[in-house]
C-alpha positions, -999 to 999 in steps of 0.1 A, spaced: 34 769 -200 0 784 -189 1 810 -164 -31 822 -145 -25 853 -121 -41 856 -87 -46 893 -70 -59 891 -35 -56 928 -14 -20 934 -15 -10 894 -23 -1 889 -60 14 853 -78 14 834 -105 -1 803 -111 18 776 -137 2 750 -151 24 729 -170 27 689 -182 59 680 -172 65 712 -151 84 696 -120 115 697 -139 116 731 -140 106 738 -105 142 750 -93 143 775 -121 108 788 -114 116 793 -75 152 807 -88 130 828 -110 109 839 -81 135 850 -59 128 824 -36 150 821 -7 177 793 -12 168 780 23 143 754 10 121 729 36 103 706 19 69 692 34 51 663 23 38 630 31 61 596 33 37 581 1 39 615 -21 79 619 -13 85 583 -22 66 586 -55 78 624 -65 106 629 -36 134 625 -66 122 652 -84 113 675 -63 143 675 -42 164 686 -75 149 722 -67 166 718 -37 193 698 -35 206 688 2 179 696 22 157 665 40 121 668 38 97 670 65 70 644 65 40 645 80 10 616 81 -16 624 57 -51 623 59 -81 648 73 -76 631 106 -43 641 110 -51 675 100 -48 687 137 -23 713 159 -3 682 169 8 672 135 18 712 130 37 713 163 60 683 150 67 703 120 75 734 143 102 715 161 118 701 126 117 733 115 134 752 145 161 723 148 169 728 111 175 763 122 147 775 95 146 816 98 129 840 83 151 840 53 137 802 49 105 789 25 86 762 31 74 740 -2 41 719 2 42 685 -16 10 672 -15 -26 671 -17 -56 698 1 -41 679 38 -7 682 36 -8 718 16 -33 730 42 -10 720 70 23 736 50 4 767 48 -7 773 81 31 763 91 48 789 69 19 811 81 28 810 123 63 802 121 80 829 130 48 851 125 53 845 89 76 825 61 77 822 25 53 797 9 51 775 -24 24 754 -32 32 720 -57 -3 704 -53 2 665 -62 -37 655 -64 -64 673 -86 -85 684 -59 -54 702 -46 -43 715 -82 -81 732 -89 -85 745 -56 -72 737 -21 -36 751 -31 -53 782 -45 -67 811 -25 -49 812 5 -72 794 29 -44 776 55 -56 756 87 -61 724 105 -95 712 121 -105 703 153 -131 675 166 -157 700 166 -155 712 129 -129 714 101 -109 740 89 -118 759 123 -83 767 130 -63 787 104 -59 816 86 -56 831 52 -22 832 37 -10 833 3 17 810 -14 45 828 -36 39 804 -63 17 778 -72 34 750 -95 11 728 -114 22 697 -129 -8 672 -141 19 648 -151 19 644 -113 -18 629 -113 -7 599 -131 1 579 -98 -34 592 -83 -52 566 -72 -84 563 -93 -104 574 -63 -85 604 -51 -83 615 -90 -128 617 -89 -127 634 -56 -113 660 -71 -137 662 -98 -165 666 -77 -152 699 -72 -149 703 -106 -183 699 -111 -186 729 -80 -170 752 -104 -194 745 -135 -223 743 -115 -215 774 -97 -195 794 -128 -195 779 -160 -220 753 -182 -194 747 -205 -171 735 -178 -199 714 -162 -207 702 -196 -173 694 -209 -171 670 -183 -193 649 -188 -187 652 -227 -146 640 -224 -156 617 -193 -131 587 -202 -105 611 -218 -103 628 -186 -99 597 -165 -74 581 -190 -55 613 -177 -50 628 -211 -34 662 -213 -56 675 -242 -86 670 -218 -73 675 -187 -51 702 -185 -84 728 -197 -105 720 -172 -74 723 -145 -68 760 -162 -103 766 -163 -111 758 -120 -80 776 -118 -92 806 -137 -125 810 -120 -111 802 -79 -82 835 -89 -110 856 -104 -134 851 -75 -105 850 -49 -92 885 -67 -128 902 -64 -133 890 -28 -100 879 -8 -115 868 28 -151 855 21 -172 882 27 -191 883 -5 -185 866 -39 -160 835 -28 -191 823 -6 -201 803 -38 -172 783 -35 -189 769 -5 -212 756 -25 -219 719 -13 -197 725 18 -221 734 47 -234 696 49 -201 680 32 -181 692 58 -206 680 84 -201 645 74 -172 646 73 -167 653 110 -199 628 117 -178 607 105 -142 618 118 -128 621 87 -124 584 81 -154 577 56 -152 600 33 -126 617 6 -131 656 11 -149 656 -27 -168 627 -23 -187 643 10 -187 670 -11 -204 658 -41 -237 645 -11 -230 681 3 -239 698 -38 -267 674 -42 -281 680 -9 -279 720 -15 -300 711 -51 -326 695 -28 -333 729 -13 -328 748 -47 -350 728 -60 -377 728 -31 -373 767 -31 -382 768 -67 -344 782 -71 -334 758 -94 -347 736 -119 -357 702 -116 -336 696 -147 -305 708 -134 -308 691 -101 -310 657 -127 -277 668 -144 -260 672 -113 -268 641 -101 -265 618 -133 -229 628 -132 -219 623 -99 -233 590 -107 -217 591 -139 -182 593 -121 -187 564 -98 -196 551 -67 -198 571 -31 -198 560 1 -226 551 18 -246 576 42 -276 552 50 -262 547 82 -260 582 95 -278 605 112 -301 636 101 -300 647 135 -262 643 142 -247 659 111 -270 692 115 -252 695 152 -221 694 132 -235 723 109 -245 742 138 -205 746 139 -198 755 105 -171 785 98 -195 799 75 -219 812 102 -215 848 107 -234 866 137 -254 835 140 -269 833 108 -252 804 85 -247 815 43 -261 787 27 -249 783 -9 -277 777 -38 -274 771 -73 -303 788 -94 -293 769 -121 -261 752 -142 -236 777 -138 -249 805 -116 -258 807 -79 -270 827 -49 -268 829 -11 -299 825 12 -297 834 51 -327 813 53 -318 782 55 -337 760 84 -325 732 101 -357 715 88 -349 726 51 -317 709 58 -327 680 72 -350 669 44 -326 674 18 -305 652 38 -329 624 41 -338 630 3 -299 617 -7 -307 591 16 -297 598 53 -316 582 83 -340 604 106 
C-alpha cells in the first residue's frame, strides 16, 4: 500500500493508494479512529456499481444519494442532504464518507464542512480526476449560475482512500477527463510525468496497475507537496489553476452541460499556452507537445459555437481574482510555470479564438 502524507496549517492525513484497497476500507477508518457513526454519500450510478463494498465499512447504515453532475452542484442539492442527515440524527460524533467523483466529493465536503459547523470527513474518490486531485487539498463547495466553485470553503478530509481498481467501470470518457489534469501536473511540475504519458498511452487506458497506479502516486505527490507549502491559495497552489481561468468559464457558458470538468480544462491549458507562447513565456515546442496529446487522448467537444465575448464575462467572475486583479497561470515551459497579473481581456480573447472560439 502506498501512502502519501498531506500537511496543510494545522490539518494532517494520509493518503492510500492501493489496487484493491476498498476491502480494507473499514479497517483503515477503524484504524483512523473514525467515528462508528458512518453516512455514506454518493450518487444512485456509483452506489449501484461499488454500493456493496463500500457499505461493508459500515454495515447498517443507508446511504444518501445525491444526483450527480456540475449542474447539480448547487445549495439545493446540499440542503437535501442537510435534512437526511438531521433526520438520521447525525451529531457531531458522526463522519460523512464521499463516494464519488470531483461532484459528489465536492458536495460531501462542503456538507461535513457546515453541518453542525463542522463533521468528520473521508474522501473514496471513484473517478481519476477525483483520485489525482478534486479529493485532495481540501477545496469543498458548490457553484452558482454566475461561476463555479463560488460557494465553499476549505476543509480537509481525515483520510483519503484510493482504490484504482475502482476506475475499471469508468466510462472511457470520464477516465481521459481526468487525464487532462494529469497532463496539468506534468506540464506545471514534472516532464517525466508529462512524458510518461504519452510514452504508456494504451497501458494507461487498458487500466493497467503497473502504469496507472505511478502516475495516480505521482499527481498525488505533487497536489500534497504544493497544498503543504501553501494551504489556501495565496502563493504556490495558484499553479494548480493552471488551465482553469477559461476552463471554468466554459463551463458556465455552457451551464455545465457540454463539457466534462477535464475536458474544458484541457481548451482552458491550451488556451493559457496561446498567451505563453505570445508572451515569449513558453516555447513554441512545448505549446506543440501539449497539444499533440490532448489530441493524442481523443476527441473534445466542440467550442466553434461559442462566444469570445460571452465566456470572458464569465472570467470576469472567476474566484481567482483578488482585489480586482485576476492570477493568470502560465507555463514557461514543460514542467515549470509562473503567474502574470497582466493578463488582458484582449490577450484572452485571442487565445480563445486561436483554439477555435467565434468572435
Amino acid at each position: 500500500m502506498l501512502r502519501v502524507d498531506v500537511s496543510a496549517g494545522q490539518n494532517r492525513y494520509p493518503i492510500f493508494i492501493e489496487h484493491g484497497l476498498t476491502a480494507q476500507l473499514g479497517r483503515l477508518l477503524d484504524q483512523s479512529n473514525t467515528p462508528k457513526r458512518r453516512f455514506f454519500i454518493s450518487s444512485p450510478l456509483v452506489w449501484k456499481l461499488h454500493g456493496k463494498a463500500m457499505a461493508k465499512a459500515a454495515p447498517r447504515t443507508e446511504p444518501i444519494l445525491l444526483p450527480d453532475g456540475e449542474r447539480h452542484k448547487q445549495l439545493v442539492t446540499v440542503s437535501r442532504a442537510y435534512e437526511s442527515l438531521i433526520k438520521l440524527e447525525a451529531d457531531r460524533g458522526s463522519t460523512v464518507i464521499a463516494v464519488g467523483g470531483g461532484v459528489i466529493g465536492d458536495m460531501a465536503g462542503f456538507i461535513a464542512s457546515s453541518y453542525l459547523r463542522g463533521i468528520r470527513l473521508i474522501q473514496v474518490p471513484t473517478t481519476l480526476l477525483a483520485q489525482v486531485d478534486s479529493a485532495i487539498g481540501g477545496k469543498v463547495g458548490v457553484n452558482h449560475a454566475l461561476g463555479k466553485n463560488l460557494i465553499g470553503a476549505f476543509y480537509h478530509p481525515s483520510l483519503v482512500a484510493i482504490d484504482p481498481a475502482l476506475l475499471e467501470t469508468l466510462p472511457r470518457r470520464e477516465f481521459r477527463a481526468g487525464l487532462y489534469e494529469v497532463i496539468k501536473y506534468g506540464m506545471t511540475s514534472s516532464r517525466d510525468l508529462f512524458d510518461r504519458i504519452g510514452r504508456e498511452i494504451d497501458a494507461i487506458f487498458a487500466r493497467k496497475g503497473d502504469a496507472l497506479v505511478p502516475i495516480i502516486a505521482e499527481s498525488c505527490q505533487i497536489k500534497a507537496s504544493v497544498v503543504s507549502l501553501d494551504e489556501k491559495e495565496s502563493g504556490p497552489r495558484r499553479m494548480l489553476n493552471f488551465g482553469h481561468t477559461a476552463g471554468h468559464a466554459l463551463e458556465v457558458v455552457t451551464k455545465y452541460k457540454r463539457f466534462r470538468h477535464g475536458e474544458a480544462i484541457a481548451y482552458g491549458m491550451l488556451a493559457a499556452a496561446e498567451i505563453g507562447v505570445a508572451r515569449g513565456a513558453m516555447p513554441a515546442t512545448d505549446r506543440h507537445a501539449l497539444g499533440t496529446i490532448i489530441m493524442k487522448l481523443g476527441p473534445l467537444p466542440p467550442v466553434g459555437d461559442l462566444s469570445t465575448k460571452e465566456v470572458l464575462e464569465a472570467a470576469r467572475h472567476d474566484k481567482k481574482i483578488v482585489d480586482g486583479t485576476l492570477h493568470y497561470v502560465l507555463c514557461t515551459g514543460i514542467g515549470s510555470w509562473t503567474t502574470a497579473k497582466d493578463v488582458t481581456e484582449e490577450e484572452l480573447g485571442k487565445a480563445l479564438r486561436k483554439i477555435g472560439l467565434k468572435r
